[in-house]
C-alpha positions in Angstrom: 0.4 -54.5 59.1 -0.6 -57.0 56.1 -1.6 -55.4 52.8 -5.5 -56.9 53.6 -5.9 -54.6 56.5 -5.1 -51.6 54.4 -8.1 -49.5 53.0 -8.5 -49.7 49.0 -5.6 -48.4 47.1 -4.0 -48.2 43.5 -0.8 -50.4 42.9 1.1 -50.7 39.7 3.4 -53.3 38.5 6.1 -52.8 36.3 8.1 -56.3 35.6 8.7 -57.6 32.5 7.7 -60.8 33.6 4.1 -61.8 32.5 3.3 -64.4 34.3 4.5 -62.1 37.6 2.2 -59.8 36.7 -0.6 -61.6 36.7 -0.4 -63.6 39.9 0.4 -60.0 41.8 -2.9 -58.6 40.1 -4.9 -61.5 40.9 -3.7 -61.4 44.8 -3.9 -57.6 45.0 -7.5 -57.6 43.4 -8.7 -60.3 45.9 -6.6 -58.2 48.8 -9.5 -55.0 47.7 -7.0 -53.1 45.7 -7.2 -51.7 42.3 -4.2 -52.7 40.2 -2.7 -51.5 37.0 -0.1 -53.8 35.1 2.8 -52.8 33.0 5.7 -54.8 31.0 8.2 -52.2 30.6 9.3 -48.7 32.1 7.6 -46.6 29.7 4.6 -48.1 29.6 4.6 -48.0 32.9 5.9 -44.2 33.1 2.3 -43.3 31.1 0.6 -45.1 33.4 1.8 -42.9 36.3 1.1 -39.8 34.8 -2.8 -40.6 33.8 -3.4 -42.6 37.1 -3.0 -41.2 40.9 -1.2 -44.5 41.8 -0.7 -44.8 45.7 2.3 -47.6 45.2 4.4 -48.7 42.7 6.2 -52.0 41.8 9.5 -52.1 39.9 11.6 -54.7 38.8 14.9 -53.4 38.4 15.6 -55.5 35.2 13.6 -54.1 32.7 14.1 -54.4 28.9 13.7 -50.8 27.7 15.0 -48.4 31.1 17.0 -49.3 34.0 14.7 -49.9 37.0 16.4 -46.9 38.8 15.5 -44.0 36.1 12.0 -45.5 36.3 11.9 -44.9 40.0 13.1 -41.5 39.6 10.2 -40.9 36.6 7.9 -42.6 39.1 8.7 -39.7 42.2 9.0 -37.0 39.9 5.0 -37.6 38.7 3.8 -39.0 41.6 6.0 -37.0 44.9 3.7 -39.0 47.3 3.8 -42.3 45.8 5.1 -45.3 47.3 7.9 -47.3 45.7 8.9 -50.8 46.4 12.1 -52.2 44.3 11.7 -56.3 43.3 14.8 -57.7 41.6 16.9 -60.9 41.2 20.5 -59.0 40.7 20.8 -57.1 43.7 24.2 -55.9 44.6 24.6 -53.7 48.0 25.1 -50.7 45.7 21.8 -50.9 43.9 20.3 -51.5 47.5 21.8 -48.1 48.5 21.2 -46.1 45.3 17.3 -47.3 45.5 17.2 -46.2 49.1 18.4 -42.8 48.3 16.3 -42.1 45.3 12.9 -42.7 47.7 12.5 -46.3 47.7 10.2 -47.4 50.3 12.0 -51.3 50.7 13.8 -53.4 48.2 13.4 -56.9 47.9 15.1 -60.0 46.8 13.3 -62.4 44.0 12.1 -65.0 44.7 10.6 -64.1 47.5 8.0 -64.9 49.4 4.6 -63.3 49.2 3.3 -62.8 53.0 6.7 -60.8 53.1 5.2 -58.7 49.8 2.4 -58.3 51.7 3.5 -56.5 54.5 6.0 -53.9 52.8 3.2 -53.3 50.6 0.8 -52.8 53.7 3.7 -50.5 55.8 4.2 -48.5 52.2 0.6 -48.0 52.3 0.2 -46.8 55.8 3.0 -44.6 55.0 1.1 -43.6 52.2 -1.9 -43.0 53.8 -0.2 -41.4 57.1 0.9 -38.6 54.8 -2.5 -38.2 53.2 -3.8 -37.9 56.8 -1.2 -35.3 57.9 -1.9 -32.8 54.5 -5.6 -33.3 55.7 -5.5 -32.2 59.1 -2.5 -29.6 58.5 -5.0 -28.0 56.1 -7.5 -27.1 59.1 -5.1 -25.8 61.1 -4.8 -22.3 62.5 -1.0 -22.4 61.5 -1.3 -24.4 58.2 1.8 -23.0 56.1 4.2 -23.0 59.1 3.3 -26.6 60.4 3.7 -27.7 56.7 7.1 -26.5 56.4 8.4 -28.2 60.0 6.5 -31.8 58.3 8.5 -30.3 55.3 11.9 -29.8 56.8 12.1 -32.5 59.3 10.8 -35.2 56.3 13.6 -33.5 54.2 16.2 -33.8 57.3 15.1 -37.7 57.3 14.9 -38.4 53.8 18.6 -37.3 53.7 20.2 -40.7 55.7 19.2 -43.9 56.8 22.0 -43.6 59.6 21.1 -43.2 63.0 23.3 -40.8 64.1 22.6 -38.6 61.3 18.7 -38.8 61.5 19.4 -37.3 65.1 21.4 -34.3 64.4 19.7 -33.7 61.2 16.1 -33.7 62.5 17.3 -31.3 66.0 18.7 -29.2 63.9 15.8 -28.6 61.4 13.4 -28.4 64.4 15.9 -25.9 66.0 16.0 -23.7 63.0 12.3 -23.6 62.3 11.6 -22.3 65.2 7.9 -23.4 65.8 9.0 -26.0 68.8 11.3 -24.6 71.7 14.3 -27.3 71.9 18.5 -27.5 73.2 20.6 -29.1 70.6 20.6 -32.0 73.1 18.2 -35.4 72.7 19.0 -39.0 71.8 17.1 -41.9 69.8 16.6 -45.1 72.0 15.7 -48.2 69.9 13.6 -51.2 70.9 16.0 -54.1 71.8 14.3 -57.0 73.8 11.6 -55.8 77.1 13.8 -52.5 77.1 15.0 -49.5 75.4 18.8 -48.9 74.3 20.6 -45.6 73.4 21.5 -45.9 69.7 22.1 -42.4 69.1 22.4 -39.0 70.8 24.0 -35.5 70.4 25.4 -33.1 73.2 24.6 -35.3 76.0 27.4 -36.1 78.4 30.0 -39.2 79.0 28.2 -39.9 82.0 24.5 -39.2 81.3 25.5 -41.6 78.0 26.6 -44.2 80.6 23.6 -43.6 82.8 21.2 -44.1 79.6 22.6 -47.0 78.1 19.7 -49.0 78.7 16.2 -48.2 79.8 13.6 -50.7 81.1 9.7 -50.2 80.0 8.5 -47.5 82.9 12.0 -46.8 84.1 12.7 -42.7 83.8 10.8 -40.9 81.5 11.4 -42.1 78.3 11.0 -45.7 79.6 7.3 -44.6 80.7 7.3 -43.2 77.1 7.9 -46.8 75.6 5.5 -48.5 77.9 2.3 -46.3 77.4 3.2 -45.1 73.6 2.4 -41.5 74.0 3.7 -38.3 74.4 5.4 -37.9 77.5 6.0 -33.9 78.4 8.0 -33.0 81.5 8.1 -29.3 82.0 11.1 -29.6 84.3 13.2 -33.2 85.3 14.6 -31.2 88.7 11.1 -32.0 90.0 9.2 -34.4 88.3 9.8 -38.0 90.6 9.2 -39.7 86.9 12.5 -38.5 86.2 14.6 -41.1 88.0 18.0 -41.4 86.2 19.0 -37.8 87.1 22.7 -36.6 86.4 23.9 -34.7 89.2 25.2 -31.2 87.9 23.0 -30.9 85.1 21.2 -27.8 85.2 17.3 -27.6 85.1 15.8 -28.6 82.0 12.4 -30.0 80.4 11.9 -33.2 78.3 9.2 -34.1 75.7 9.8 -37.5 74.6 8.0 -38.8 71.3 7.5 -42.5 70.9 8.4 -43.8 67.2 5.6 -45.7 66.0 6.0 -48.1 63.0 3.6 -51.0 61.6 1.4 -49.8 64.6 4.7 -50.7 67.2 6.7 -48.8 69.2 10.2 -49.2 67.9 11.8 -46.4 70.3 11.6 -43.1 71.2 13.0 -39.8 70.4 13.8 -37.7 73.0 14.2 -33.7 73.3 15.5 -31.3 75.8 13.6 -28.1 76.3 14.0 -25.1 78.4 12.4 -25.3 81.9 8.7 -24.7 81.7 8.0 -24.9 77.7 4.2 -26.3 77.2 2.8 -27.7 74.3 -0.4 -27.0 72.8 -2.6 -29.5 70.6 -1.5 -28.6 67.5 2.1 -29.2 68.5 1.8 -31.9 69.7 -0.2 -33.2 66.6 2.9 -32.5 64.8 5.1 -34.1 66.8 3.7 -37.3 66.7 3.4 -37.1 62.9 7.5 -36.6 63.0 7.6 -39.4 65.5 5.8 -41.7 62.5 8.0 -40.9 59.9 11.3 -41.0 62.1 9.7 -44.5 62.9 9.2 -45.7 59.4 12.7 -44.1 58.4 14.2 -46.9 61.9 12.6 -49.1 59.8 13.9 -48.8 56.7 17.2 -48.4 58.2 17.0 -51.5 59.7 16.0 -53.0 56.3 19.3 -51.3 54.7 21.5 -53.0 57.4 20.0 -56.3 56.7 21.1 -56.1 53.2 24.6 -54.5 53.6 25.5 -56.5 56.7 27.3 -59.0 55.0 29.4 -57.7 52.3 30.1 -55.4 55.5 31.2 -57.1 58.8 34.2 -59.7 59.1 32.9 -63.3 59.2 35.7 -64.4 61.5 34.9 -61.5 64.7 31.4 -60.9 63.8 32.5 -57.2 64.0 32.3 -54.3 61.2 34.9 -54.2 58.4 37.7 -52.2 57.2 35.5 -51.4 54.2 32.2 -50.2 56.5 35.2 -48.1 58.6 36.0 -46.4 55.5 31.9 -45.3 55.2 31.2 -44.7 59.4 34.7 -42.3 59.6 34.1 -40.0 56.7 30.3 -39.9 57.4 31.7 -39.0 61.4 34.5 -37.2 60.3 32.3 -34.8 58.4 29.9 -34.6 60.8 32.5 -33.3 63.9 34.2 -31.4 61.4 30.8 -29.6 60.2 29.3 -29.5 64.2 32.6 -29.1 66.2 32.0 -32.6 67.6 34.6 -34.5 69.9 35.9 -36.9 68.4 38.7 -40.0 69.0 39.8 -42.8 68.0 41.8 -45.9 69.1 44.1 -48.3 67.1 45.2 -51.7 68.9 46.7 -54.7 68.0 47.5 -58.1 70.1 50.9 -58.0 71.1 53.7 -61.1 69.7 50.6 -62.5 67.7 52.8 -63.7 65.2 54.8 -65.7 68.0 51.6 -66.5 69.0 50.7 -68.2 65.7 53.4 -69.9 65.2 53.1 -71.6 68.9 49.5 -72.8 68.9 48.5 -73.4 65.5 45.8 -70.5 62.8 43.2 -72.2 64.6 43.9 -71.4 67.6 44.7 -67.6 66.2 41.7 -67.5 64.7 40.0 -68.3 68.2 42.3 -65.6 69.9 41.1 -63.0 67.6 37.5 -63.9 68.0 38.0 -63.7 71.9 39.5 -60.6 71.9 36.8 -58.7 69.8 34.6 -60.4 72.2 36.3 -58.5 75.3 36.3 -55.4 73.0 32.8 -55.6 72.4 32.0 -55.9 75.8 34.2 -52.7 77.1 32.7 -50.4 74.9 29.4 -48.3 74.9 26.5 -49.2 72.7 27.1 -45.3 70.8 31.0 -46.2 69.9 31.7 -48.5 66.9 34.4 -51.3 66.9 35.9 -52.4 63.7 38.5 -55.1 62.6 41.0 -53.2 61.0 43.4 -56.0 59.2 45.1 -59.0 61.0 45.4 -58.6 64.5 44.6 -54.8 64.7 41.2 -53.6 65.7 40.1 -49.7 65.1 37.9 -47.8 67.7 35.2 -44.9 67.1 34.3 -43.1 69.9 32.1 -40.2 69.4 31.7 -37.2 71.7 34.7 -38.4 73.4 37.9 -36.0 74.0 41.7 -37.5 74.2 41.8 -37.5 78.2 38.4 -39.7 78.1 39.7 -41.9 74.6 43.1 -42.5 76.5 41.3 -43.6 80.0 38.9 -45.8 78.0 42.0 -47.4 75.8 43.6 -48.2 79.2 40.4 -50.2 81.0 40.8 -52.5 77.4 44.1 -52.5 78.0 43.1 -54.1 81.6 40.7 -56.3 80.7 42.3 -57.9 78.2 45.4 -58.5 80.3 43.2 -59.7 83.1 42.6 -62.9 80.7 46.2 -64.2 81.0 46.5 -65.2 77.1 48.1 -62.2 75.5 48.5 -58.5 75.9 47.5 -55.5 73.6 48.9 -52.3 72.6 47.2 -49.1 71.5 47.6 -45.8 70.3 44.7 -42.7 71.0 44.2 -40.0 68.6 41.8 -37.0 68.6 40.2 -35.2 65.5 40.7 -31.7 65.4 39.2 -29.4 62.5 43.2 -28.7 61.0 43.7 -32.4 60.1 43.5 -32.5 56.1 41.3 -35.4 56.2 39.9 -38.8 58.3 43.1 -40.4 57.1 45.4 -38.2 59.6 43.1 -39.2 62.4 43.9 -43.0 62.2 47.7 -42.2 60.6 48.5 -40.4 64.1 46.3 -43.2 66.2 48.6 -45.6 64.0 51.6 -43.5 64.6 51.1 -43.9 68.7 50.4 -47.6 68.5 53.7 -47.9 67.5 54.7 -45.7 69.9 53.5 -48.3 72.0 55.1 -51.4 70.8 58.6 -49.5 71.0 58.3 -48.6 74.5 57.8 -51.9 75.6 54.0 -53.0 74.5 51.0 -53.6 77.0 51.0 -50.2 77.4 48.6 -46.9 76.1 50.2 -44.4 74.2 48.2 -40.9 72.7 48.9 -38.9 70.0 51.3 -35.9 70.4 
């Protein structure tokens, strides 16, 4: 939504650059908004304090404070203020310390102005959407409790722009509230094309994952969810004919599935397992949709993040993630199955005789190999794991809520379908996490350990861990 179909707001600008200034005042003022200019961080910092400012504008590179303190003045006055960082330097660090310190976006100088426009017109709605949510929580029969679930679950976001972690973290705090009956079982699907993907889930199955992987608009219930936009409550998926990817064996259980609005679009939805028979009454669901609003704005902005750490962070050869993003995804994972009791595995592989291979045909034609087989990697594995180039010719697996039986079964189909394209062969080595290792490093040392296991035994072959 553009910044002119946003109702009247206050915006300041803090930039050092005059001239700046005053073509962003002039646009904003034509735009309906009032605006307050300043040239340095602590002339902007006053500013904040005698004004209720609705958004804020920051240059990073300003002559008296670094951008980043000025942010962290800016929250401290003004908790419900929007930020937006503007700079010219931006580094991938910067990008992730603004992020983390309540930035709503971040954007490159120069840029272009229709793209100011609409973060300042989604910063606003946030804005605005939290205005609305204090409003009608403060008629409601419940007010303090309902406050503290907006409270907790906004905290729970607030605290990662990972998918994964936006999951657990916002079950968990509706679990523990206690307000809203849920299992510690749900998943995020993501908009990708006409349908819906799984991008994230926690304490589903290897099979219902498989089942889920992909979602058409009005297919099952959370496909119905992404088609219509609304709530979608099913009181028990044994017998409700909606429910029509069912997993045999699963015992009976209820679903409420919230769609996850953003810039007035459904970007996904979120959905929740419930005990048989739990009903939801206005207020509730009320609630729920504000959640679904600011899990949708937080896709957003996680989506943002990626754009700007994607390539300092994935190998331009393969197209796939890096050995430095591993080093982020494992201890963030690690952690996380360590903390929850998560399974956990991981694979190690590398192209058997490459070398040889090499040395026969030419880098080119290496290069080509390696890019073909990250291809047939890509392609074997499930939208939840994570595929990484490793170093050379080895390539590292993640495989989330996956035990050493499953890791070892899915190590051998790559094993097949790589051998099924006639150019080389691959060997690799399986390892599980368990909660005595001493840190993520033993989990890929012992994966490591069996890949070469593999290669002494003969290569082409699947090796696991003792």
């Amino acid at each position: 939504m553009g910044a002119e179909n946003m109702e009247r707001a206050s915006i300041l600008i803090i930039d050092d650059d005059a001239s700046l200034r005053r073509t962003l005042t002039d646009i904003l003022r034509v735009k309906g908004h009032d605006t307050l200019a300043a040239g340095n961080g602590a002339e902007g910092i006053a500013l904040v304090k005698d004004n209720p400012v609705d958004l804020v504008l920051i240059d990073l590179g300003l002559p008296d404070l670094p951008g980043i303190d000025v942010l962290n003045r800016v929250k401290s006055e003004r908790p419900a203020a929007e930020a937006i960082i503007l700079t010219g330097n931006a580094t991938l660090d910067s990008a992730i310390e603004a992020t983390n310190r309540g930035a709503f976006s971040y954007l490159l100088k120069p840029y272009d102005i229709e793209q100011l426009l609409s973060h300042i017109g989604r910063a606003l709605e946030k804005q605005r959407e939290k205005e609305r949510i204090i409003r009608r929580s403060a008629e409601m029969e419940k007010v303090n409790a309902e406050l503290k679930v907006l409270y907790d679950v906004s905290r729970s976001v607030s605290k990662t722009i990972d998918l994964d972690g936006l999951l657990s973290e916002t079950l968990r705090s509706l679990a523990e509230i206690g307000i809203f009956r849920f299992e510690l079982k749900g998943a995020i699907f993501l908009a990708e094309g006409e349908s819906i993907r799984l991008a994230a889930f926690i304490g589903l199955s290897e099979t219902a994952v498989e089942t889920c992987e992909k979602v058409g608009p009005g297919e099952c219930l959370c496909g119905i969810a992404y088609a219509q936009g609304d709530i979608l409550i099913s009181t028990n998926s044994g017998d409700d004919h909606r429910h029509s990817k069912c997993i045999p064996g699963v015992p009976p259980h209820g679903h409420v599935i919230v769609p996850l609005k953003a810039a007035d679009k459904v970007a996904g939805v979120l959905d929740l397992y419930t005990p048989p028979g739990t009903e939801f009454d206005e207020s509730a669901l009320k609630m729920l949709s504000s959640i679904g609003s600011q899990i949708g704005i937080a896709i957003d902005n996680a989506r943002l993040y990626e754009e700007t750490k994607s390539s300092a962070l994935r190998d331009p050869l393969t197209g796939l993630s890096n050995r430095r993003f591993l080093e982020i995804q494992l201890e963030k994972i690690v952690g996380t199955a360590n903390r929850y009791g998560n399974r956990l595995s991981v694979i190690m592989l590398d192209i058997d005789h490459f070398k040889r291979y090499n040395d026969t045909h030419g880098h080119i034609e290496g290069d080509r190999l390696l890019a073909k087989i990250a291809a047939i990697l890509s392609r074997e594995m499930r939208s939840a794991d994570y595929l990484f180039r490793y170093g050379g010719e080895e390539f590292l697996v993640i495989l989330p809520e996956t035990d050493l039986t499953k890791a070892c079964a899915v190590a051998e189909r790559v094993r097949k379908a790589v051998e099924a394209e006639g150019e080389v062969t691959i060997s690799l080595g399986v390892a599980s996490y368990r909660t005595t290792m001493q840190d993520k490093e033993s989990l890929v040392r012992e994966a490591d350990e069996a890949l070469y296991r593999a290669k002494e035994r003969g290569r082409n072959r699947v090796e696991r861990a003792d």
